[in-house]
C-alpha positions, 0 to 999 in steps of 0.5 A: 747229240750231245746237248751240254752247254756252257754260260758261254755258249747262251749268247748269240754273237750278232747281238740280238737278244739271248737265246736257248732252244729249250725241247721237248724231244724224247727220241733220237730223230726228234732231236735231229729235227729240232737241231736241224730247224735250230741251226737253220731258224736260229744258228746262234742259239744253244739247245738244251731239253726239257728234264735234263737234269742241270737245267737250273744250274745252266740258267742261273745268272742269266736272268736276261736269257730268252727261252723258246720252247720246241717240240716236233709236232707228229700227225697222222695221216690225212684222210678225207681232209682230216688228221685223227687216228683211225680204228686201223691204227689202234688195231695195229697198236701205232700212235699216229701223234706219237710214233715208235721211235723206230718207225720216226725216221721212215715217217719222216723221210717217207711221209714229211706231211706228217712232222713239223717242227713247233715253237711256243712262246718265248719267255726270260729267265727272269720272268719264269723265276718271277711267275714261279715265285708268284706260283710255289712262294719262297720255297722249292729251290733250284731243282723246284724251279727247272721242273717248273721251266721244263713244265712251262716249256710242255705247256707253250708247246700245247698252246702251239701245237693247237695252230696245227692240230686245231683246238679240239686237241686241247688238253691239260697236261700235268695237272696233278704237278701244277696244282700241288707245286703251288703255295696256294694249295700247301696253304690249303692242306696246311689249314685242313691239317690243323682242322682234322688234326692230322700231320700235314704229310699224311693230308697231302699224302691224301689229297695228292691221292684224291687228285690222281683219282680225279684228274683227267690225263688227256692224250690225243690218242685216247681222245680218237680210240675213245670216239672209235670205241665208242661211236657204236652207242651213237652213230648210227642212231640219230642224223644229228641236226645242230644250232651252229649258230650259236656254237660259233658265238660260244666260241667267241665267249671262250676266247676270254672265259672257261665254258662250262656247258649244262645240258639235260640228260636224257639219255647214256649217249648225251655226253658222247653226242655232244663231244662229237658235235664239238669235235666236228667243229673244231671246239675244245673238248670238255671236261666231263664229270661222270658217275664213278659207276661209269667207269668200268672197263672200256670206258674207264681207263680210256675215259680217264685219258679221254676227258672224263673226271669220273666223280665218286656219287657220293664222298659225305664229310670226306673233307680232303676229296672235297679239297682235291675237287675244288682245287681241280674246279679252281685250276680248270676255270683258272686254265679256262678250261671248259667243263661240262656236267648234268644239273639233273644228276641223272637221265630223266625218268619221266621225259622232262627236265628233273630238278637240278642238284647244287653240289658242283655248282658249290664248287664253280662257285667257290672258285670264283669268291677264291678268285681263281677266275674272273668269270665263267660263262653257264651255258644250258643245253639242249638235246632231244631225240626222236626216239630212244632205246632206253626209255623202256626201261626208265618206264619200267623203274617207274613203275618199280623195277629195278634199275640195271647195274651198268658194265660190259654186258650192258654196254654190249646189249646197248650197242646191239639196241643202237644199230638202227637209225631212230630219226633225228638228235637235236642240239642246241645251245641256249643263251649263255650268261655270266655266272659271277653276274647271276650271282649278283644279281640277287645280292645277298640272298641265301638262295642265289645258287638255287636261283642260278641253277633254275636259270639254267634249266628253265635256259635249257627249257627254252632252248628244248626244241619239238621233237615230232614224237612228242606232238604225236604222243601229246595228241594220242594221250590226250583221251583214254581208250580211243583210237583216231583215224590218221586224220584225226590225228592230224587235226589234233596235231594241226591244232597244238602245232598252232600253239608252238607256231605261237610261241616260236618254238623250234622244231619240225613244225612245218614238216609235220604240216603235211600229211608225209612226215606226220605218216613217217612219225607214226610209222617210226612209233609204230616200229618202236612198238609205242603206238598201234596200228589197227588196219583190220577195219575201213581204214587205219586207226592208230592208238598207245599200244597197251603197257607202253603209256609211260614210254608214250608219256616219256616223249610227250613230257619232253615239249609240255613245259613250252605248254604250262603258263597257258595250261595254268591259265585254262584252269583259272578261267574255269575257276572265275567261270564258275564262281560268283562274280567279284569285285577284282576277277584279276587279282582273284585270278592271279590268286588263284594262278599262285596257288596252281604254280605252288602246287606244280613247283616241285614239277615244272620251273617256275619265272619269278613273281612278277616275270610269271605275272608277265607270261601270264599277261602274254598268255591271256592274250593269246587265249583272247585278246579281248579277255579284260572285257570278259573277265567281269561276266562269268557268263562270258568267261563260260561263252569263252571256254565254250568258244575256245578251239584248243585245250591242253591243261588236261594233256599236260597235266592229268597225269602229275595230278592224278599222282598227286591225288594218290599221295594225298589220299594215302596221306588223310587215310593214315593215322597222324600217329603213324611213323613214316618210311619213304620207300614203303610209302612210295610202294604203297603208292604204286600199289594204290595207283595201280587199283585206282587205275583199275577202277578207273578213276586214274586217267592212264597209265603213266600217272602210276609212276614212282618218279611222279610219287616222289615228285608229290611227296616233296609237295606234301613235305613242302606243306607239311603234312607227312611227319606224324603229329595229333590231330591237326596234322589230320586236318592238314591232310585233309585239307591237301587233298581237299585242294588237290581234288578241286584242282583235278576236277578243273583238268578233267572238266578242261579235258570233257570241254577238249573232248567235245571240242573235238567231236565236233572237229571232227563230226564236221570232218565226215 
């Protein structure tokens, strides 16, 4: 149908207000549907569409004219209460959301259900051109203005659209288009230009460039075909349980502000977990930044169109990338927008939380002091498993082997690993906080974007939730070379249940009470090949199955931070208990406590000061309440230590100090002369750690790590020992180890103090 019309035309006769239908129909049969429903909802209107080419000239002078927005809504078919395209309909090469234009008028004469007609808001003529102005400045022209019209248009219909389809369609579209139409952004290229010396044309040229490599160009199709394709990496794996509570309070939050969500990365399969979580409930879909070295061929081009922002790992002083990323950030959260990124920068090797990188926090910052938003809201998340295939191989890289390059062979091989059920996947959501307001909190302080990025992962800590794998590989790494009878276990698994009931953490505590689940637990390890079942004998007996530590360790690690404050407390206790009496044994302690926190800050997160000094206080009272009146004995303190039913310094800590002794040691046996190359240090270290081991003066295994090596390293930096010098530089060695040994023998002598307490658990028990 012809859709010219004339100025005359614009105005109803009945003397309401001024209307023009403006479409978004690109087919014959769409425009059928919208003049119908035009003629029917509103017959004094004239409709035109969107990217007709005198749009501008029809407008002009007609400042009072209302615009509203149409668009004919397709929908695929409903399927067990659901309307999203199958893998039957990507096979067959359709799209249900947006059909071939010649299968439209059997759609819509066969199967009504499935098209609507939606209207966006409205808007005048005057208030577009007075937002375009405000968006693009003085400049662009008539033909500037009808492509911000036409885009206005697009985007009303979007935001309708989501009534009908729900919001976990919602998607940015043209992106690219918006950001380089606006005057903010021409600025922006403009003073870069000048910075670098370049024409102004060929930094836009670039950065229009870094945009379309960055930008996301969603499509509902993509979003369906990327869960078909890759739902295989993660359905049938875990029965995912989740804390929708929360999920619905966030949802509140997203009302008024972008969400930008931060979980641990554990696994490949976190970001296609957590998307599918969202979707079930009908949350809006994130925007997620991956590694570039994830964007082969599936992944990459449906990715793209998918809501994944492939980031390159590295760009250095690429200043006009850095400029499309922060554009792109700005727009988002500008959009509200919701965003989703790993503060890790990478899968933990080790099973805890590693420590955060800042680099695109910088950006969300930036956005805010750019005021492209008022506010946006950090939410940490959580997400454990039971037991995942992968670990093995993180295992094996920190004992030095090389990490495999991910593409199509490798996606094929995890799929394969992925076929059967490996218990449960847990999600949830920690508490969510403003980041403008942590900014402010500390005011003027350099380290305010340190402080807000180990806000969110010590959030993600306190959210972590048990998994049962971990209680059990916790109890079985707790004492080298030895076996336990099933009962056995359950008496050590009962006692550090008590400490987590203590603390209210989540998870299967109650289920792994009973003797059916703890069974189903060791069975699950057994089959993964973690743990060792010798039924040779009377009765079974289970054990680490050897060279399968560090996978062992991978799970344990995952809980142990709900454990440190009161593994640190274990450790000054044997300090006061075996030195002279003082004068204040609280402030000697708390002396003490610092020095311990120093030495595991570059492991574990960390309170500040005097909310630590708090947790401490808390801890103390768990360990015994009466502990003010034994502190002035350290005779008492011993009675204390000796009357204790529970100790987990040992478990928790052994292995990162063991590692820890290993870097010092290599340190104080150098020259202070000698240069330094990290990657051959840390090969020596592996080399070391293995002998020790060997020789016995390592606790297990899964202290010979190369993550571990790194972690100690950073202490070692931290205290300046590790660059050449003269002789001082010596004496500091010295020294490190010195204090490194001192703290070692505390975690073993805690360890010999469990093992009696154990053996006697365990004696009353025959």
């Amino acid at each position: 149908m012809e859709s010219a019309t004339t100025a005359r035309h614009l105005r109803p006769v009945g003397g309401g207000p001024p209307l023009v239908v403006l479409a978004d129909a690109g087919t014959a049969t769409e425009r059928e549907l919208v003049e119908e429903w035009a003629a029917q909802t509103h017959p004094e209107a004239a409709v035109m569409y969107v990217g007709d080419a005198d749009l501008a000239e029809k407008l002009a002078g007609l400042d009072e004219q209302l615009v509203l927005p149409v668009r004919v809504t397709w929908l695929p078919r409903e399927r067990d209460g659901g309307r999203q395209a199958r893998a039957a309909d990507l096979l067959a090469l359709t799209n249900p959301h947006r059909p071939w234009s010649p299968l439209q008028a059997r759609i819509r004469r066969n199967e009504p259900d499935r098209v609507r007609v939606t209207d966006g808001e409205p808007a005048t003529v005057a208030d577009m051109r007075q937002r375009f102005r405000s968006e693009s400045g003085t400049g662009g022209g008539s033909a500037a203005f009808a492509a911000f019209v036409d885009r206005q248009a697009v985007l009303a219909c979007e935001r309708a659209e989501r009534s009908i389809i729900g919001d976990r369609y919602k998607v940015p579209r043209l992106v690219t288009e918006q950001i380089t139409a606006s005057a903010r952004f021409r600025d922006e290229v403009t003073k870069l230009s000048g910075k670098l010396g370049r024409p102004y044309d060929d930094v836009l040229l670039d950065a229009k460039s870094a945009l379309n490599e960055l930008v996301t160009v969603q499509s509902r199709l993509a979003i369906d075909a990327f869960r078909a394709v890759m739902g295989p990496m993660h359905n049938r794996a875990w029965n995912v349980e989740v804390d929708v509570e929360s999920l619905e309070r966030l949802r509140e939050l997203n009302k008024k502000h972008a969400l930008v969500f931060l979980p641990s990365h554990r696994a490949y399969v976190d970001p296609l977990v957590l998307a599918n979580v969202l979707d079930e409930h009908d949350f809006p879909r994130n925007h997620l930044l991956g590694g570039s070295n994830m964007a082969f061929w599936p992944i990459g081009p449906l990715g793209k169109r998918a809501g994944v922002i492939f980031i390159r790992r590295t760009f250095g002083d690429d200043q006009v990338y850095k400029l499309a990323i922060r554009e792109y950030f700005g727009h988002l959260v500008a959009k509200r927008f919701n965003i989703e990124w790993y503060i890790e920068g990478g899968r933990t090797r080790t099973g805890k939380l590693r420590p955060p990188r800042f680099g695109l926090l910088h950006y969300l910052v930036r956005a805010l002091d750019d005021g492209r938003a008022e506010d946006v809201i950090l939410v940490p998340v959580s997400i454990v498993y039971d037991q995942q295939s992968e670990v093995g191989a993180m295992a094996a890289e920190q004992r030095g082997a090389k990490k495999s390059s991910e593409g199509l062979k490798w996606m094929a091989d995890y799929i394969r690993a992925q076929r059967t059920n490996a218990g449960r996947a847990q999600v949830v959501f920690g508490e969510a906080f403003s980041l403008r307001g942590a900014l402010e909190e500390p005011g003027e302080d350099a380290n305010r974007l340190e402080k807000v990025a180990f806000r969110v992962c010590t959030g993600i800590n306190r959210a972590t939730p048990v998994a049962s794998t971990s209680l059990v590989t916790f109890a079985l790494l707790g004492t080298r070379d030895r076996a336990f009878t099933f009962r056995q276990v359950e008496l050590i698994v009962a006692r550090v249940l008590d400490l987590m009931d203590e603390r209210g953490v989540a998870g299967p505590l109650a289920e792994l009470r009973g003797e059916h689940a703890l069974r189903a637990t060791l069975n699950q390890l057994c089959a993964a090949d973690v743990v060792n079942c010798y039924d040779g004998g009377k009765e079974p007996v289970w054990s680490i199955a050897p060279g399968r530590h560090h996978v062992a360790a991978f799970y344990r690690n995952g809980m142990i931070h709900h454990l440190i404050n009161r593994a640190i407390v274990e450790l000054a206790l044997v300090k006061l208990s075996r030195g002279p009496a003082v004068d204040d044994p609280v402030e000697a302690a708390w002396e003490d406590v610092l020095q311990l926190r120093d030495i595991l800050k570059f492991e574990f997160f960390f309170a500040d000061k005097q909310a630590f000094r708090l947790e401490l206080g808390v801890e103390l009272d768990r360990f015994a309440p009466d502990w003010h009146q034994r502190l002035n004995s350290p005779e008492q303190l011993g009675e204390l230590l000796e009357s204790t039913p529970t100790f987990v310094a040992h478990r928790a800590l052994r292995s990162f100090v063991d590692a820890q002794m290993v870097v010092a040691r290599i340190l104080a046996e150098r020259s202070p002369r000698e240069g330094f190359d990290k990657a051959q240090f840390l090969d020596e270290c592996l080399g070391v750690g293995r002998q020790l081991l060997l020789q016995g003066q390592l606790h297990g295994p899964e202290s010979v790590s190369q993550e571990l090596y790194a972690a100690a390293l950073q202490l070692a930096q931290n205290r300046d020992v590790v660059d050449p010098g003269r002789d001082e530089v010596r004496e500091a060695r010295l020294a490190f180890l010195a204090e490194i040994e001192e703290v070692l023998e505390r975690v073993a002598y805690i360890g010999k103090l469990d093992s009696a307490r154990l053996q006697k658990v365990l004696d009353a028990e025959r």
